[in-house]
N, C-alpha and C positions, 0 to 999 in steps of 0.2 A: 511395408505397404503392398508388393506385391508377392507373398508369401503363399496364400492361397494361388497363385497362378503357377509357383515354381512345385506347390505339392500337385497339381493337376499335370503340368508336364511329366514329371516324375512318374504318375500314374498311365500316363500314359505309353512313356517308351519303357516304363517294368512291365506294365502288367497288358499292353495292346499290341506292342511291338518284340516283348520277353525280352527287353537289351537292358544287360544293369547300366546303370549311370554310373557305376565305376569304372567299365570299360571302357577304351578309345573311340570306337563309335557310339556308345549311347550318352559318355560327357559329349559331344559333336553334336547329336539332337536334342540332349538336352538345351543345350549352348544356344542350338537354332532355334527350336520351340521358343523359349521361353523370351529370348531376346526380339524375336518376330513379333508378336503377340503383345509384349509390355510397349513396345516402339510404337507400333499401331496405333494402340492406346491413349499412350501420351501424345503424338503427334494429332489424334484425329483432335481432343479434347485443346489443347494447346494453340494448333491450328486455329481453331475455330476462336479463340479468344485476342490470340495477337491479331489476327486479319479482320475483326469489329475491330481493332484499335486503330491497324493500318488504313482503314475505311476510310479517316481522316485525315489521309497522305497521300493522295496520288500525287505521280511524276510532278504533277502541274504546279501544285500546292510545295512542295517540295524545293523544286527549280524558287521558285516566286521566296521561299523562306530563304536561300544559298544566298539571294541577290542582295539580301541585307546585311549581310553581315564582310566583315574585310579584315584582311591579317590575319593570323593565328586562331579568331574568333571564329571564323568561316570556314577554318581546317576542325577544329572543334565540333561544331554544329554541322559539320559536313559527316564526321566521324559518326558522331550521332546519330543521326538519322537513315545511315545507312544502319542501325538497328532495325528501324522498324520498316525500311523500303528495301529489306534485302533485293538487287538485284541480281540475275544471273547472264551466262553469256551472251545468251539471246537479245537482250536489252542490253547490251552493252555500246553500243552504236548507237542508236537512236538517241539515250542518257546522255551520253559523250558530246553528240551532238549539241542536242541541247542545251545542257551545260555552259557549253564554250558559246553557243551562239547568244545567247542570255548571258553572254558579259560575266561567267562567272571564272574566280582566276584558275588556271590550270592546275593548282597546285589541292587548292582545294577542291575540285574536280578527283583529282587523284585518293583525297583520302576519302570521299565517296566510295570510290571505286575498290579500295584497297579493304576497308571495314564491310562491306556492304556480305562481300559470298564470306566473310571469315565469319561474322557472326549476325547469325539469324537465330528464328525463335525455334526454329526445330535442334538447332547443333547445340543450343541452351538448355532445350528440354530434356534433351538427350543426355549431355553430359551431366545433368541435373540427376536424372533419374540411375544413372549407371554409376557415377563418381561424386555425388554428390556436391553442395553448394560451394564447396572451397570450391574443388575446383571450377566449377560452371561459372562461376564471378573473375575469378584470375582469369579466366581462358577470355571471358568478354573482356575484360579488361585489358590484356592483352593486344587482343583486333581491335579494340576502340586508339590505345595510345598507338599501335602502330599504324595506324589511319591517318592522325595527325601529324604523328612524327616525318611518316613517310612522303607525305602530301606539302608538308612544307620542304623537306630537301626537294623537292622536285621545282617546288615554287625557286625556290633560291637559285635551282638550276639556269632557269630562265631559257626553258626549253619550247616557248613559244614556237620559236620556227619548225621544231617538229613535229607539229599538227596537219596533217594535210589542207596547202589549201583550199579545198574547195569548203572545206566546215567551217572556216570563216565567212566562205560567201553565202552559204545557204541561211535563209530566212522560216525559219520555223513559226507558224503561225500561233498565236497562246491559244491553248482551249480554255472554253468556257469551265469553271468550275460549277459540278452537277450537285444542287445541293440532296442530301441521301437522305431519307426519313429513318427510324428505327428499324422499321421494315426489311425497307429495301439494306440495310446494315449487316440486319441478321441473315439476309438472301445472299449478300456477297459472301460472308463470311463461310456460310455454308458451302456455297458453288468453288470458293476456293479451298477448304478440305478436301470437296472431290478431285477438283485439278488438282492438287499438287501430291495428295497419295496415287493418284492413276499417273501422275509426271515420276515420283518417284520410288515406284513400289520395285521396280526392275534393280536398279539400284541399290535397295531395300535390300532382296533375296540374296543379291551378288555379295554384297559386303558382308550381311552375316554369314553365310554361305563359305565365303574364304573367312570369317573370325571365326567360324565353328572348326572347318579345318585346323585352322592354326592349334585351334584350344584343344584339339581332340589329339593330333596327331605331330605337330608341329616340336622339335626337342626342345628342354629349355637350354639348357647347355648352350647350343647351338647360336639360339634368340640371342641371349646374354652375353656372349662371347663377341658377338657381329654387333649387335644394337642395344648392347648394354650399358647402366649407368657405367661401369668401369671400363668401357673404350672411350677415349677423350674425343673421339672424330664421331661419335655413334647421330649426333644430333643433325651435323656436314654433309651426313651421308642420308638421312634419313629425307633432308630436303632436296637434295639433289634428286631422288629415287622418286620423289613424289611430284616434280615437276613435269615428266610427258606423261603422268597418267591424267584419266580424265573422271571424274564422278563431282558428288557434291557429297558435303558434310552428313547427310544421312548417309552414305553408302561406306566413308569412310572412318567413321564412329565404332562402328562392330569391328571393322578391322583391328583400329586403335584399342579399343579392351581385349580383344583377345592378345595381343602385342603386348598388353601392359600385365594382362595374369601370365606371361609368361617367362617376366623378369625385363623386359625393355622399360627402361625410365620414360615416367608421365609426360617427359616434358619431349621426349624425342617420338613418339607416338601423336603428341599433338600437333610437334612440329610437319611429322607427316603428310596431317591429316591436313594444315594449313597451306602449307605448299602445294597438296592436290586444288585444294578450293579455290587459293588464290592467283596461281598462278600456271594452272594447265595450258599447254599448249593449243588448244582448242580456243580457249581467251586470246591467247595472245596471236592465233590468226586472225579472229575478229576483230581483235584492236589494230593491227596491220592495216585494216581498213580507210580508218582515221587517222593513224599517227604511224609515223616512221621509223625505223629500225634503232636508231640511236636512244629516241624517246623509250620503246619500248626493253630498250637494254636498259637503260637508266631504274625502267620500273621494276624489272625482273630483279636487276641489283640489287637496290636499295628495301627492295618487300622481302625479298629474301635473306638479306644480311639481316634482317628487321627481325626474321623466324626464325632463322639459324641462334639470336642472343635472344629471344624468349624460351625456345628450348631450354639452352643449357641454365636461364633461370629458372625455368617452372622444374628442369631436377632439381639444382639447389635448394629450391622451395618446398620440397615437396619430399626430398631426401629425409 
């Protein structure tokens, strides 16, 4: 598919820059070029078509759909729809809020929360376009079951009381819902292409930037030995190491494949990637906000043990 784009790179750091692509720096720009440029791509085109779908989901509509449903059903449909309303930390408050103040249970509140940064339609597209559809379906499927799974221990927990109180007392007003024309559809979706590549082009350059390093310069020896499938801890370690960093699933996707051409198992590279999105410490300040230390140790726990045994399945799977 994009064949033509990797012979344009190619021409360009042989014959614009003189660097063969067999050596250390020019596979590094290779690596960068090409993976820049195809992400763009699919992001801008992709973007533009989940965000017409999301057009049909805001918060509001959202919240008002969680309030129907109860048990299992509502950790479900909570999973879910954290597809198509990816939140990020920013909104994590506000959500949260609402959520609980609209009577919806904590538990599924929580698989919300826990599906919502792990899979979106860019960390879909992307793994789509670099690893193809096995894996982009396991890996969604994945953030969907641990959404629900993780959403009902929580429920079971019966960790009500460590919600801060005042999120109980606050009264959130419903908004009207805005009905959208075709129009105005195709306007959102456009306006949010631009936001979210100008939100994450920084991001963007950072991650492949450090995947170009890895690929160019990075030993494998080295990779495979620390984070290979043959360390039984490689997956352990891979989550722990991803939890105070802070990015979103674009920036740490190019990480993950250059990680994965260099002999680190699929499954410990995504676990990674998951633990960054889901569980950075940058979130769990914001959610400090709302919920209290016990609550938020329960989360980090339970999401985590949830990563750490998807890892070592998706090697198994994938071995």
């Amino acid at each position: 598919m994009f064949n033509w784009l990797l012979e344009a790179v190619n021409f360009l750091v042989e014959k614009v820059f003189d660097i063969s692509v067999g050596s250390k720096l020019g596979s590094a720009l290779q690596f960068f070029f090409y993976d820049t440029i195809k992400i763009v791509i699919l992001l801008s085109v992709m973007i533009f078509l989940i965000s017409y779908i999301r057009s049909y989901f805001p918060p509001e509509r959202t919240k008002r759909i969680l309030e129907r449903f109860s048990g299992i059903s509502g950790n479900i449909m909570a999973s879910l729809l954290g597809i198509v309303t990816p939140f990020c930390s920013c909104s994590s408050i506000p959500l949260f809020i609402g959520f609980v103040e609209a009577g919806i249970p904590l538990g599924v509140t929580f698989s919300f929360l826990i599906t919502s940064p792990i899979v979106n339609e860019a960390a879909f597209i992307i793994l789509l376009g670099l690893f193809g559809i096995k894996i982009a379906a396991i890996y969604t499927a994945s953030g969907i079951i641990l959404g629900i799974i993780g959403g009902v221990a929580i429920g079971k927990l019966k960790m009500e009381k460590y919600v801060e109180e005042y999120v109980y007392k606050m009264q959130i007003k419903s908004a009207e819902l805005v009905k959208l024309t075709q129009k105005d559809r195709v306007k959102f979706a456009l306006s949010n292409v631009e936001e979210i590549v100008q939100r994450i082009w920084l991001f963007l350059i950072i991650g492949i930037g450090i995947g170009a390093a890895i690929h160019g310069w990075a030993p494998e020896d080295i990779l495979s030995r620390y984070a290979g499938p043959d360390n039984p801890f490689a997956v352990f370690v891979a989550v722990i190491a991803g939890i105070p960093l802070y990015s979103n699933a674009i920036g740490t996707i190019p990480i993950a494949e250059a990680l994965i051409g260099k002999g680190v198992g699929m499954g410990t590279a995504l676990a990674f990637m998951m633990a960054i999105t889901a569980l950075s410490l940058p979130e769990m300040v914001l959610l400090r906000k709302v919920i209290k230390p016990k609550l938020i140790t329960a989360f980090v726990m339970i999401t985590g043990s949830g990563i750490v045994i998807i890892g070592y399945l998706f090697n198994n799977i994938i071995a």
